[in-house]
MIKE-681687 format. One record per residue (C-alpha): residue number from 1; x, z, y negated. Coordinates in steps of 0.2 Angstrom, whole numbers, always signed. Example, Ala and Ser with C-alpha at 12.3 -4.5 7.8 and 13.67 -1.06 7.14 Angstrom:
// residues 2
[1 [+62 +39 +22]],
[2 [+68 +36 +5]],
// end
This chain:
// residues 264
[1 [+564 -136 -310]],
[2 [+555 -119 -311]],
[3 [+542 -117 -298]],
[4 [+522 -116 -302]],
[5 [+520 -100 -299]],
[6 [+534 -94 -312]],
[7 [+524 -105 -325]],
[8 [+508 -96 -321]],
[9 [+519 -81 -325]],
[10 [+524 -85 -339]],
[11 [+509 -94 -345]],
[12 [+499 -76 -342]],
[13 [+512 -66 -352]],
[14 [+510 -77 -367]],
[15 [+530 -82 -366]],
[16 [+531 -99 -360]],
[17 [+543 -108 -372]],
[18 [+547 -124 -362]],
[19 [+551 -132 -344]],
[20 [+568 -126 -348]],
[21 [+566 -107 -346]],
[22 [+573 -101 -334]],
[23 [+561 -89 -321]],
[24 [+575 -74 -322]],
[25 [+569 -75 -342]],
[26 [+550 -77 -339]],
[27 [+550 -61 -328]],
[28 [+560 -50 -339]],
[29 [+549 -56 -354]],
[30 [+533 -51 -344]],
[31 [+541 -36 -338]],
[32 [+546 -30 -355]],
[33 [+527 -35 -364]],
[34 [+518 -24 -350]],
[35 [+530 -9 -349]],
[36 [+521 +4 -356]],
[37 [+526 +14 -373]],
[38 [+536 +30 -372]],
[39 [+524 +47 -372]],
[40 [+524 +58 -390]],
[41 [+532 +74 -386]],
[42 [+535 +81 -371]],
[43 [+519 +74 -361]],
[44 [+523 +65 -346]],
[45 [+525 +45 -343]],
[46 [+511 +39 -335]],
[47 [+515 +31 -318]],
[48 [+522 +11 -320]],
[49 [+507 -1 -315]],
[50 [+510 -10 -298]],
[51 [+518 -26 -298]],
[52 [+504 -40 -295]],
[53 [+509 -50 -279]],
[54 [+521 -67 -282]],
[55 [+507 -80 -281]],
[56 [+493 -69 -286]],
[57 [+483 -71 -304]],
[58 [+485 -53 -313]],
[59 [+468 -47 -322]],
[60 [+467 -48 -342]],
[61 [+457 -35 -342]],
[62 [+468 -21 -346]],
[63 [+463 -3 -338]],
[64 [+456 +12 -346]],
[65 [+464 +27 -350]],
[66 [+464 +39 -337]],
[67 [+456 +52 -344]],
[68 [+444 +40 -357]],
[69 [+428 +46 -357]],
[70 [+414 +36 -350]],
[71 [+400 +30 -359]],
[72 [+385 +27 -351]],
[73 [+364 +29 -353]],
[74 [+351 +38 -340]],
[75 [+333 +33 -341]],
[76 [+320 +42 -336]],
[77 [+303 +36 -332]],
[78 [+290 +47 -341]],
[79 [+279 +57 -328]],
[80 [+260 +52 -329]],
[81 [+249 +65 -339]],
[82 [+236 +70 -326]],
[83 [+223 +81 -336]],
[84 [+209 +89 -329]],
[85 [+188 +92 -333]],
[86 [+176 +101 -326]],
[87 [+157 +102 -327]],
[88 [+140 +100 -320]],
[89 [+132 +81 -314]],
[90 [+118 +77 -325]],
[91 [+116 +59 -318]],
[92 [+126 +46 -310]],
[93 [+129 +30 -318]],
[94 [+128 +11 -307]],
[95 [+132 -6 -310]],
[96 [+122 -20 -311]],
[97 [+126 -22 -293]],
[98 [+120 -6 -289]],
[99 [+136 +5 -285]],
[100 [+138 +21 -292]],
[101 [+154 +20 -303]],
[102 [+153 +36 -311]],
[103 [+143 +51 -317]],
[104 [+137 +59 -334]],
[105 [+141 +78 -335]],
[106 [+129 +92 -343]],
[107 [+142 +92 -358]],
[108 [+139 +72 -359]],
[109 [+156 +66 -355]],
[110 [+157 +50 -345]],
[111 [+166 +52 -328]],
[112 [+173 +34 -321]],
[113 [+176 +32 -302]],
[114 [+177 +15 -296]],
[115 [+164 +7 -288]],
[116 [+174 +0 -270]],
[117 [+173 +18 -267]],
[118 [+151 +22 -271]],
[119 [+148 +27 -254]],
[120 [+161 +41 -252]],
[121 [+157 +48 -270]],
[122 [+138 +48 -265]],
[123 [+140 +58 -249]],
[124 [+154 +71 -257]],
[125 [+140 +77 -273]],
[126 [+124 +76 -279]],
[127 [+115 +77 -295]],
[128 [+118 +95 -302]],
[129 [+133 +98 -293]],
[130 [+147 +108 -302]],
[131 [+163 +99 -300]],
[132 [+181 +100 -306]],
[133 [+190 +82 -310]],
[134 [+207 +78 -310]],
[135 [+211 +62 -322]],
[136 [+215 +57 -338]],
[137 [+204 +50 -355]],
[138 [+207 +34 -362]],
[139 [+206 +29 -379]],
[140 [+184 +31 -379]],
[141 [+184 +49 -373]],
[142 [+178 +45 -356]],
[143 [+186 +51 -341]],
[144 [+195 +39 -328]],
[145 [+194 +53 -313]],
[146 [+208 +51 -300]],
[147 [+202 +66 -290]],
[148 [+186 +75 -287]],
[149 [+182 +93 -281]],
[150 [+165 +99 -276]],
[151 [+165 +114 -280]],
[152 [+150 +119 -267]],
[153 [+157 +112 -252]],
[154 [+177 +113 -258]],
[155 [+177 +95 -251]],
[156 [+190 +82 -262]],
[157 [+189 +62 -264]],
[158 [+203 +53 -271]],
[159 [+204 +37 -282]],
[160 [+211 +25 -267]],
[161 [+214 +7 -267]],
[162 [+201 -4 -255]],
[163 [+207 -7 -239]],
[164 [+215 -23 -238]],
[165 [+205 -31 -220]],
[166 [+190 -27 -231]],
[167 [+179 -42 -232]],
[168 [+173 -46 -251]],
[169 [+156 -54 -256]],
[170 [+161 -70 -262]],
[171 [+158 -73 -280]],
[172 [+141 -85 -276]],
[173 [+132 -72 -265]],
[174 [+135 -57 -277]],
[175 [+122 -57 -286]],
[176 [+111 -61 -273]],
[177 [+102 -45 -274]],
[178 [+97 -44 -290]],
[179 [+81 -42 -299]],
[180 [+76 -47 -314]],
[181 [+72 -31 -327]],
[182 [+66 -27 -343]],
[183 [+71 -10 -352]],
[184 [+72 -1 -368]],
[185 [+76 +16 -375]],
[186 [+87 +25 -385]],
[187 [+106 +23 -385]],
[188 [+115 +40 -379]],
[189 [+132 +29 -380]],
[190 [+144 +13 -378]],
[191 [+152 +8 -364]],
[192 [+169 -1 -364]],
[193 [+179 -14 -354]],
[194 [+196 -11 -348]],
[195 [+204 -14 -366]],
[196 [+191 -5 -372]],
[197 [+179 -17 -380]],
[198 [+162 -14 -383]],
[199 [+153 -21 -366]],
[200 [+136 -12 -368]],
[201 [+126 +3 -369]],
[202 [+121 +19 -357]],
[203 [+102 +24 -363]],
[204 [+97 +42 -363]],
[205 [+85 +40 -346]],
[206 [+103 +35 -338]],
[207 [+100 +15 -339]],
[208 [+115 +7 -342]],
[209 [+114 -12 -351]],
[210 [+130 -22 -348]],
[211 [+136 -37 -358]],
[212 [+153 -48 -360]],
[213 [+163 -42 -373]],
[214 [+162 -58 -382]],
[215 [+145 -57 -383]],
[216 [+142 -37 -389]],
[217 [+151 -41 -402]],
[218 [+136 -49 -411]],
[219 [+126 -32 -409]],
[220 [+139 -18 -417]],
[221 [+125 -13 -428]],
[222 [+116 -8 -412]],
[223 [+130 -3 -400]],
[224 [+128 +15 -408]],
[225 [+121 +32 -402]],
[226 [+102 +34 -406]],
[227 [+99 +15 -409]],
[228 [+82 +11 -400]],
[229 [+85 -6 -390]],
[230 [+78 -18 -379]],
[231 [+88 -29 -365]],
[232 [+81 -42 -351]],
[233 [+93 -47 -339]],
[234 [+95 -45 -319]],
[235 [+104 -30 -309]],
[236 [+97 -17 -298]],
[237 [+86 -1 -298]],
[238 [+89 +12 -283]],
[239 [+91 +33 -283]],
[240 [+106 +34 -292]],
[241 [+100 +23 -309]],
[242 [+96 +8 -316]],
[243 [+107 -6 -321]],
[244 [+105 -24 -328]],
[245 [+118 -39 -332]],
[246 [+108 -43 -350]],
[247 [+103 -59 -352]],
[248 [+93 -56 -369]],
[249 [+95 -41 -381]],
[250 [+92 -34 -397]],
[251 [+77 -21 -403]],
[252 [+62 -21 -395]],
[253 [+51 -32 -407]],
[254 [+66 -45 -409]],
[255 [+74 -47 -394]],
[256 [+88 -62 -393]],
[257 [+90 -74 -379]],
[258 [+110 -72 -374]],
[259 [+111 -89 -364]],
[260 [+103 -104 -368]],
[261 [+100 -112 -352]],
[262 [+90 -97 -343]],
[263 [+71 -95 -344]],
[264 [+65 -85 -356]],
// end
């Protein structure tokens, strides 16, 4: 009887006929299926494939030509695009916390800074200092700075992540600061949140009114440039501005209450 490993042959050459064939057979059956073709012309044979092992199971896969091209794609990540800004500091801009998170500049363009990183912005410029910005705008026109240059001291601060042994605030105590406030004036323009939603307003004096999005939305027809509005609410007032977390808004003779279970 043949052995198992001459069936397995001949089971991987597509000849098996019956238990009957002989293994001299099933060999030169394989042999003459994997022999390769003759060469057109005069071009040389290419070298006979190995013979796989007695025992072994031969890959189905057959092999590529040996001078096939190979097909392949590169991917290459896009660099970032790093513009740059320069100008004059008309006024910084705070949160409703009371950090400085930005600046205006003479031209009017709206710098962003983030606000883990107030105190160092505060000590490298001061109001009317002319500095150059590294950055780029999102889809508002405002400018996300990465990197800022004074100018008048050639001293530099770049956008860096807040240590990560840094204590937070939790999220009861954080507005344990706050004052209550009462503000109105003239929209100089519109502030957005990350996706760039309409959040609230920046008035001409510097004042910035912050809302949720959700809640702006039910005041586009004052969210605009030159729009005389009113806000209550609770935030902070120091040197650098004057911020407030709205809890009413509207015009200043019909001003809406936001929430409904705060005091009027």
């Amino acid at each position: 009887m043949p052995s198992k490993s001459i069936f397995r042959t001949a089971n991987l050459c597509g000849l098996a006929r019956a238990a009957a064939v002989s293994s001299v057979v099933a060999a030169t059956a394989c042999a003459a299926q994997t022999a390769p073709a003759p060469p057109p012309g005069n071009l040389p044979a290419p070298p006979p494939a190995a013979a796989a092992p007695v025992g072994s199971t031969p890959s189905m896969t057959p092999p590529a030509p040996p001078h096939a091209p190979v097909s392949f794609m590169v991917q290459r990540q896009s660099p970032v695009s790093i513009g740059s800004i320069s100008g004059k500091i008309s006024r910084f801009v705070t949160n409703p916390e009371g950090d400085v998170d930005g600046f205006i500049l003479a031209d009017g363009t709206l710098v962003r800074f983030p606000p883990h990183m107030s105190s160092q912005l505060v000590a490298l410029v001061r109001r009317d200092d002319f500095v150059r910005i590294a950055g780029s705008r999102d889809g508002t026109g405002n400018f996300n700075a990465q990197q800022i240059t004074n100018d008048r001291t050639g001293q530099q601060l770049s956008d860096q992540p807040p240590p990560a042994d840094v204590s937070r605030v939790p999220p009861a105590l954080r507005g344990a600061g706050l004052v209550k406030l009462s503000v109105n004036g003239t929209v100089m323009r519109v502030t957005t949140a990350p996706r760039g939603e309409p959040d609230g307003v920046i008035l001409k004096d510097g004042t910035t009114i912050k809302m949720p999005p959700p809640v702006a939305q039910q005041f586009t027809n004052l969210l605009r440039p030159d729009a005389v509005v009113a806000a209550r609410g609770y935030g902070t007032r120091n040197q650098y501005g004057e911020a407030l977390q709205a809890t009413a808004f509207g015009t200043p003779d019909n001003i809406t209450q936001l929430y409904n279970d705060l005091p009027n």
